[in-house]
C-alpha positions as CSV (number, residue, x, y, z in Angstrom):
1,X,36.0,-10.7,-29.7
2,X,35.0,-13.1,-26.9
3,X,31.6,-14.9,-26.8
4,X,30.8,-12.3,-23.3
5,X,32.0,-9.6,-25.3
6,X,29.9,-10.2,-28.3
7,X,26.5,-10.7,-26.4
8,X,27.6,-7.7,-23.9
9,X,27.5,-5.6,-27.6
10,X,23.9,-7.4,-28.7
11,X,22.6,-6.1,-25.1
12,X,23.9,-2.6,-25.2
13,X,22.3,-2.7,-29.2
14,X,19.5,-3.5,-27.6
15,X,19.0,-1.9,-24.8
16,X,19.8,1.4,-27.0
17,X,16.7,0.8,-28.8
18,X,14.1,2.2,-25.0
19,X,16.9,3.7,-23.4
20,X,15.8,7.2,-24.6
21,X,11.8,6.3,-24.2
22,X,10.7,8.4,-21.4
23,X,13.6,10.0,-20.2
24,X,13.7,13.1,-18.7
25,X,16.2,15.4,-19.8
26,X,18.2,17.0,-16.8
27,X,17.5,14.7,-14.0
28,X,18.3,11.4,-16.0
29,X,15.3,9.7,-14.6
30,X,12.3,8.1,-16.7
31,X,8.4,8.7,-16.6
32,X,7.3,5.6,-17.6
33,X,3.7,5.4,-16.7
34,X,1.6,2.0,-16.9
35,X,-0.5,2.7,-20.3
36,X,1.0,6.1,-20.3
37,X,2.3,7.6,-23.9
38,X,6.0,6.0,-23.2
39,X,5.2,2.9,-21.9
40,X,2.6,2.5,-24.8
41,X,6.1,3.0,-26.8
42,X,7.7,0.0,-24.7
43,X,4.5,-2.2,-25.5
44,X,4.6,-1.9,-29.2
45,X,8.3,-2.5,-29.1
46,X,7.5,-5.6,-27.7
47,X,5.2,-6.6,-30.1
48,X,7.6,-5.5,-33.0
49,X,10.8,-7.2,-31.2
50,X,8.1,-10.4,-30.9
51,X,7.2,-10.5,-34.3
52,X,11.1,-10.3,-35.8
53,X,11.5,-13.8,-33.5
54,X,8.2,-15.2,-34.6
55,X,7.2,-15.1,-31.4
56,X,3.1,-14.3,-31.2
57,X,1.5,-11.9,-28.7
58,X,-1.1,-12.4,-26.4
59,X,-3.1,-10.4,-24.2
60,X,-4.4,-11.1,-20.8
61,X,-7.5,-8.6,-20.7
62,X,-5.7,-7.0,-17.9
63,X,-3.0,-5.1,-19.8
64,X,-0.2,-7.9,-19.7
65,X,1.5,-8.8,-22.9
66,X,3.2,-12.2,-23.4
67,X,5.3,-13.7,-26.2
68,X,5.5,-17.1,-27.0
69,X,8.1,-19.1,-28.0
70,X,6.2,-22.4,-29.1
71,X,2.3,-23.1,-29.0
72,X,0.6,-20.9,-26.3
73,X,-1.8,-24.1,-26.0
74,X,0.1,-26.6,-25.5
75,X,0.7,-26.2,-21.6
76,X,3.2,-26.7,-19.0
77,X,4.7,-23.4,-20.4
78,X,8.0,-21.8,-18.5
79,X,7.2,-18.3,-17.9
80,X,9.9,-15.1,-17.6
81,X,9.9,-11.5,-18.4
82,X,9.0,-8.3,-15.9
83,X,7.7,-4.7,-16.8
84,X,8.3,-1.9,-18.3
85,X,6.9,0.5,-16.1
86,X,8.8,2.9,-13.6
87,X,8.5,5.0,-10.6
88,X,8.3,8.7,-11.1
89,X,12.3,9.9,-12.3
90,X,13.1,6.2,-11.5
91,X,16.4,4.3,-13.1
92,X,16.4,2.3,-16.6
93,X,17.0,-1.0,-15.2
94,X,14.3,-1.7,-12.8
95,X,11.8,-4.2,-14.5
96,X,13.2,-3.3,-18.7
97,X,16.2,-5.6,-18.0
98,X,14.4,-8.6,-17.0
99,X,12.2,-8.2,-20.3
100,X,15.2,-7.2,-22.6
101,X,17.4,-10.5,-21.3
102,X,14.0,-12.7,-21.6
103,X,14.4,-11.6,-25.4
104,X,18.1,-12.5,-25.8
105,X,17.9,-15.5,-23.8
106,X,15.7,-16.9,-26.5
107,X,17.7,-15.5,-29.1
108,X,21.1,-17.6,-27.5
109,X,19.1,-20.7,-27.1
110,X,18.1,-20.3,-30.8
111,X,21.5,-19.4,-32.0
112,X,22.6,-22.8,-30.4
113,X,20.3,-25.1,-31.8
114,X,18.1,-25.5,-29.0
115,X,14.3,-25.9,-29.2
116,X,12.1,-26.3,-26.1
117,X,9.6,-29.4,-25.1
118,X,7.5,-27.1,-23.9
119,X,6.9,-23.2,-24.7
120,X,8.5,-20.2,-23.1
121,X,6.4,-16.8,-22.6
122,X,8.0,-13.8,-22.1
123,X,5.6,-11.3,-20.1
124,X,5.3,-7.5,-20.0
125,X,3.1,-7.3,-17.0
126,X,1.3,-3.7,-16.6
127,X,1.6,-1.6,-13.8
128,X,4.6,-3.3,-11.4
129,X,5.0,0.1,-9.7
130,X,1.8,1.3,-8.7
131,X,3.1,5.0,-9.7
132,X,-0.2,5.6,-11.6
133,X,-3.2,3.6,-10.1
134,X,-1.6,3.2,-6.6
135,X,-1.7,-0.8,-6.2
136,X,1.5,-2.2,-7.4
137,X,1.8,-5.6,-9.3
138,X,-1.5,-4.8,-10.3
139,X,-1.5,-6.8,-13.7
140,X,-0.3,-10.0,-11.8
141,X,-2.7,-9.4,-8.9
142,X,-5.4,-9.6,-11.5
143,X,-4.4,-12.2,-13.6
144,X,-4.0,-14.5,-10.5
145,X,-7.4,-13.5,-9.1
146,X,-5.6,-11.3,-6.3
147,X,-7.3,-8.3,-6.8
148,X,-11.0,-7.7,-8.1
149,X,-11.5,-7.0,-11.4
150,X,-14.4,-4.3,-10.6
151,X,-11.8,-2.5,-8.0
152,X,-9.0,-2.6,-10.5
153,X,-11.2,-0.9,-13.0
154,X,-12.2,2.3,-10.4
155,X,-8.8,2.9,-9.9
156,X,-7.8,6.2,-10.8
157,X,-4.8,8.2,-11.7
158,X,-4.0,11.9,-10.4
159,X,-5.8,13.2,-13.2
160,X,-9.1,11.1,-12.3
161,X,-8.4,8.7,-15.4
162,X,-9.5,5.4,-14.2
163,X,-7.6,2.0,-14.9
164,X,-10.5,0.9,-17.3
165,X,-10.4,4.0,-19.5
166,X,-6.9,3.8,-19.7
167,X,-6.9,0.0,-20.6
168,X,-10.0,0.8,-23.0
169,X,-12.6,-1.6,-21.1
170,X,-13.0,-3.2,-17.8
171,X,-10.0,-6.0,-16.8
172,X,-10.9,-9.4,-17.2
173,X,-9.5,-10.1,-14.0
174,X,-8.8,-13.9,-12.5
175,X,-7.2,-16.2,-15.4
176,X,-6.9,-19.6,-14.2
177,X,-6.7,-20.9,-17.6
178,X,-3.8,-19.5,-18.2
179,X,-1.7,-19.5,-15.0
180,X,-2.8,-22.9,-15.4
181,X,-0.9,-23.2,-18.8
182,X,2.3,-22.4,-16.8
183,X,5.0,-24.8,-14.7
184,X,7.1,-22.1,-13.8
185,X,8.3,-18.5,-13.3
186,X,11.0,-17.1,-13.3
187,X,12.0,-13.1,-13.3
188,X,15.7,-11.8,-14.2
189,X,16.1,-8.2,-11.8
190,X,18.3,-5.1,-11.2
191,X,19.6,-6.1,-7.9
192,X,17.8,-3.4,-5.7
193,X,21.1,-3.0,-3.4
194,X,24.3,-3.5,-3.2
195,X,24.7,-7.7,-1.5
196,X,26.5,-8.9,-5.3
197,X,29.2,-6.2,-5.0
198,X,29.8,-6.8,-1.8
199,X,30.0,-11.2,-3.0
200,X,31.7,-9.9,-6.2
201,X,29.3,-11.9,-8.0
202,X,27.5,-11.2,-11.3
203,X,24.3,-12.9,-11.0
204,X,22.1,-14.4,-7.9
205,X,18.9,-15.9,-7.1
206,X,16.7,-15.1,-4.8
207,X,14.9,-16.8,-2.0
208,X,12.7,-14.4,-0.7
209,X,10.7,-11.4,-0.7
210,X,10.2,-9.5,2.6
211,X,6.1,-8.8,3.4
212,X,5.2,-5.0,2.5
213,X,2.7,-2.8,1.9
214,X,1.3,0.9,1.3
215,X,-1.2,2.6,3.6
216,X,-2.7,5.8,3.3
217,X,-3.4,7.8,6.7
218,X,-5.5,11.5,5.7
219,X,-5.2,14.1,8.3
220,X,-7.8,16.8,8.5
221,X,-8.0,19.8,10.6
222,X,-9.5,23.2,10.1
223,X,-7.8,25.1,6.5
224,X,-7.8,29.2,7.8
225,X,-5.2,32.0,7.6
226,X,-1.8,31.9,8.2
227,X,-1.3,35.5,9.2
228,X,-4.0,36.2,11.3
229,X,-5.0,32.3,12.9
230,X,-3.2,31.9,16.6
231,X,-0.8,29.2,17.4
232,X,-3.0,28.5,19.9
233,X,-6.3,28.3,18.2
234,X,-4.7,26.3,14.5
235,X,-6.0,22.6,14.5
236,X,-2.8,21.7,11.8
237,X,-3.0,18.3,10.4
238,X,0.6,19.3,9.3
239,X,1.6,18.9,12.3
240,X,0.1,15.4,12.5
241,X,1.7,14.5,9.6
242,X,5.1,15.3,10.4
243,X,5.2,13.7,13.8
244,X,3.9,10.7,12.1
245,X,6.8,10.7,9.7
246,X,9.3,10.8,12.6
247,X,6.8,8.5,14.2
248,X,7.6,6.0,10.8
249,X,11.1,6.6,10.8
250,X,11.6,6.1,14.7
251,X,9.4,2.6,15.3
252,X,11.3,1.1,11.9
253,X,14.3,2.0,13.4
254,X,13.7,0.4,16.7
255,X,12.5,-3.0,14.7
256,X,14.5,-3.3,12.2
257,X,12.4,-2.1,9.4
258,X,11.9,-0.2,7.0
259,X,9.2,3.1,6.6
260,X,9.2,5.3,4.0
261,X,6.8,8.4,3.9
262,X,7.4,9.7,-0.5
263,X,4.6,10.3,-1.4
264,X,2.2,13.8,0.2
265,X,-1.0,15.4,-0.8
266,X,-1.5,18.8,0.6
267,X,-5.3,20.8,0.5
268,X,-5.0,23.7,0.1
269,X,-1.6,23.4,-0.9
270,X,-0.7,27.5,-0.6
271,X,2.1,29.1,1.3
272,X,-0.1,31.3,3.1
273,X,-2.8,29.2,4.2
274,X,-3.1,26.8,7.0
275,X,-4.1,23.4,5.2
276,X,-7.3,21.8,5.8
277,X,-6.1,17.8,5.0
278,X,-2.5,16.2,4.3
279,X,-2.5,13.1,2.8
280,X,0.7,10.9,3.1
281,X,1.7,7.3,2.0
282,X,3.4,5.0,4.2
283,X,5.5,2.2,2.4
284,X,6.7,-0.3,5.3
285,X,8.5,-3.3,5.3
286,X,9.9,-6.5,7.5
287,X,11.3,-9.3,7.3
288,X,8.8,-10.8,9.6
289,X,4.9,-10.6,8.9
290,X,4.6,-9.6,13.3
291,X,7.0,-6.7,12.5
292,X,5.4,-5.4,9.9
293,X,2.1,-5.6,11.6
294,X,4.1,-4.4,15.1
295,X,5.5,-1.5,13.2
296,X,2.3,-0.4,11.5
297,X,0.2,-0.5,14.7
298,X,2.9,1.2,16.1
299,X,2.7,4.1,13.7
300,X,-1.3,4.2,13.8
301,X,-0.8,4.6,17.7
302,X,1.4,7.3,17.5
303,X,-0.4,9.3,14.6
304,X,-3.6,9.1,16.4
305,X,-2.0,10.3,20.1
306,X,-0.6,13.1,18.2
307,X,-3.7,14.0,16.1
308,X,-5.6,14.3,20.0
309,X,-3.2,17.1,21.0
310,X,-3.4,18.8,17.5
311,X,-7.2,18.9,17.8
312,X,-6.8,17.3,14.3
313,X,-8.5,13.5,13.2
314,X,-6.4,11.0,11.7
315,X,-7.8,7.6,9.6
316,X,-5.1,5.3,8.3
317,X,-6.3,2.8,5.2
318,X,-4.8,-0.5,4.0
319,X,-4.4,0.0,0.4
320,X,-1.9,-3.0,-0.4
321,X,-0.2,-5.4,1.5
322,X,1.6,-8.1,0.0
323,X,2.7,-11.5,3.0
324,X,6.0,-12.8,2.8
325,X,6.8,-14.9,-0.2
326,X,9.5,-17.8,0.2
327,X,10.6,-18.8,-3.2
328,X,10.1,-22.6,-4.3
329,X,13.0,-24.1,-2.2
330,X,13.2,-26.7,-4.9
331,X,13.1,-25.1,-7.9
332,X,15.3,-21.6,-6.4
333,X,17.8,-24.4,-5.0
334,X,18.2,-26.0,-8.3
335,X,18.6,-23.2,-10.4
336,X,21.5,-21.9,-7.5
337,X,23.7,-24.8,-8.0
338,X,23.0,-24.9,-11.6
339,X,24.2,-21.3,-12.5
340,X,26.6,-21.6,-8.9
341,X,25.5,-18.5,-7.9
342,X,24.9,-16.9,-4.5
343,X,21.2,-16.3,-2.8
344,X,19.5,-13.6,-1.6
345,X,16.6,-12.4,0.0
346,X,15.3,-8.7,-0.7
347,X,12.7,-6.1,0.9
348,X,11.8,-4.7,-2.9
349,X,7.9,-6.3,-4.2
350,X,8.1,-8.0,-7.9
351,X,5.4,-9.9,-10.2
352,X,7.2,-12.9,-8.9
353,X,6.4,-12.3,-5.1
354,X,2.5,-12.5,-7.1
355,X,3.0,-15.7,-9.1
356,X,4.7,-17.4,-6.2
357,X,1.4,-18.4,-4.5
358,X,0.0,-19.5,-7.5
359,X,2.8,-21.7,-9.3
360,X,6.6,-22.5,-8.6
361,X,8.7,-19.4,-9.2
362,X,12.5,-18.0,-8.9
363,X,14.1,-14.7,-9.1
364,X,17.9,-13.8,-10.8
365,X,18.8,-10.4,-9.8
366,X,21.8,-8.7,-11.9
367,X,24.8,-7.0,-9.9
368,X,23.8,-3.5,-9.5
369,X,27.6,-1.6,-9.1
370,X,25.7,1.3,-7.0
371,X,23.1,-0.4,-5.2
372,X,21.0,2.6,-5.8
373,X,17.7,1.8,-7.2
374,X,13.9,3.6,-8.0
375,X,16.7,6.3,-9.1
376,X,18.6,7.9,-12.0
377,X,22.0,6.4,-10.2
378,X,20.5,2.4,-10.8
379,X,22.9,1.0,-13.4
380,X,24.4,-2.4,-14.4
381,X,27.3,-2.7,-16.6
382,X,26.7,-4.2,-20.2
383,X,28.9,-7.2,-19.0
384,X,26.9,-8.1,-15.7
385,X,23.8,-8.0,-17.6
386,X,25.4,-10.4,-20.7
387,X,25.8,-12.7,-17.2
388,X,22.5,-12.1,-16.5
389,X,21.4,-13.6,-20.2
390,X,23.6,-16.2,-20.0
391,X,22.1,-17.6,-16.6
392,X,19.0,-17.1,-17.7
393,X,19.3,-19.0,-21.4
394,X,20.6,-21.9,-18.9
395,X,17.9,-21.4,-17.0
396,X,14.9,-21.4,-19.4
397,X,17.1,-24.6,-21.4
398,X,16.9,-26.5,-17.7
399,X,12.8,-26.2,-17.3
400,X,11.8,-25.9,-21.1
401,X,14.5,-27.9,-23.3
402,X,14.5,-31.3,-21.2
């Protein structure tokens, strides 16, 4: 058995141990809900897959985890992991594999003698997605000071549990302390399309994260029957909401954008009643902060043009938006011509595009064979990700070990 072979087998042992945590039968998909019952699993399988290395846990006071390989005091720490979190019915790979190769990364620098001048953390950072409290990244928002710790804390599921009674107290919030204690991070991804297959390449790094965001726009109009209400006389916000999702779809188009409408509250959500409020998320994205702000405008313009003729009232609200991160040219630039691998820029948010305006940080994203991702069809082959590992024990043996 080859060397590839034989860490490609310790990956797929491993990665058998959460594959089945959250999963939903049929579809394929996981529900892995920030301090949900599964990812609650994933946590304390951290902490057990920790303690077998040695490796002591710490915790943020905002619900992220980290693991460290040498004294947590001592400073000047490299920092790498992701989360374990998912989108609703999302795929396995997005945010697991970066914490899963973290793990055997330290294992293969152990196995070959190495010991680092200074420590390594592996992180578990809470709530990535935003797919239960609606602000994504929200554990590396708050550790960096990004977002408030008294907002954070009022957040609030669909089922009206708030972020603090889910995390069992109010967030700490800002941690300059510790982000202090670090020199670097860097975060091993799923490749969120299909750019490696295309290079026939393993492994890449990243140089940059396009700016994004989430806004909410609520629609109201007048809720009344739908048998006996006149075309003429219904004020629909239905109506509204659908010519803004065209309205989304059309201005990305024209800008080279992206806008995605997934997400839709109806009240009063019956078949045979003429609602009285949609509620609908826009997720937009560009590679240039004047497009994003050009194609949101846009959007606003339209939905509110639209809401005068439906005798309906729109109001759109910011609820994240995250600038355009440019990875540290030096350190992103080193660690490409260390590993020889190809770069990248993607339109997906990470952790990383967080800790990048607080301390130098890189990306490795992992061929994805599909290019499908936030989907049951997101895969990596156990080889690919053993590449992944590999670059990645270089990578932590460049920053820590020398």
């Amino acid at each position: 058995m080859s060397v590839t072979d034989d860490l490609a087998g310790r990956f797929r042992t491993l990665w058998d141990e959460i594959a089945p945590i959250g999963r939903v039968a049929g579809s394929g998909g996981y529900l892995r809900y920030a301090l949900g019952e599964h990812e609650v699993l994933l946590r304390a399988w951290f902490r057990e897959q920790a303690a077998r290395r040695e490796m002591p846990v710490t915790e943020d006071g905002n619900g992220n985890l980290f693991a460290w390989w040498g004294e947590p005091d001592a400073g000047d720490a490299v920092l790498t992991g992701s989360h374990f979190d998912s989108v609703p019915h999302g795929g396995a790979y997005d945010g697991p594999l970066g914490i899963v190769s973290a793990l055997l990364a330290v294992d293969e620098l152990r196995a070959a003698g190495v010991a680092p001048v200074r420590p390594v953390a592996v992180a578990a950072f809470v709530e990535e997605e935003g797919a239960r409290f609606g602000v994504p990244c929200l554990g590396s928002r708050l550790l960096t000071g990004v977002l408030d710790a008294d907002r954070a804390a009022g957040l609030r599921d669909a089922a009206g549990v708030s972020f603090a009674e889910a995390l069992g107290g109010r967030p700490t919030g800002a941690r300059p302390e510790l982000v202090g204690r670090f020199s670097a991070f860097v975060e091993l991804h799923v490749e969120q399309g299909r750019a490696l297959v295309e290079l026939d390449a393993p492994v890449a790094v990243a140089t940059a994260i396009w700016p994004h965001g989430r806004w909410r726009f609520d629609v109201t109009g007048e809720g009344n029957h739908a048998g006996t209400t006149r075309m003429a006389d219904r004020r629909d916000p239905m109506l509204t909401y659908a010519f803004t999702v065209l309205a989304a779809n059309k201005e990305a188009r024209l800008r080279g954008a992206h806008a995605t409408v997934g997400r839709v509250s109806v009240e009063s959500n019956a078949t045979n009643a003429i609602p009285s409020k949609v509620t609908g998320w826009l997720d937009a994205r560009a590679a240039e902060p004047e497009t994003l702000t050009g194609l949101v405008d846009a959007v606003q313009a339209k939905a509110v043009e639209r809401a005068r003729r439906d005798g309906t009232e729109v109001a759109l609200t910011e609820e994240s938006v995250t600038p355009l991160v440019a990875f540290d040219g030096g350190l992103g630039g080193r660690l490409a011509a260390l590993l020889d691998a190809p770069v990248l820029s993607t339109g997906a948010g990470h952790d990383a595009g967080v800790l990048a305006g607080h301390l130098p940080t890189a990306m490795l994203f992992v061929r994805n064979p599909t290019g499908v991702s936030h989907s049951p069809a997101e895969s990596a082959t156990d080889a690919d990700c053993a590449a992944g590992v590999t670059a990645l024990a270089r990578v932590l043996a460049e920053l820590a070990c020398h």
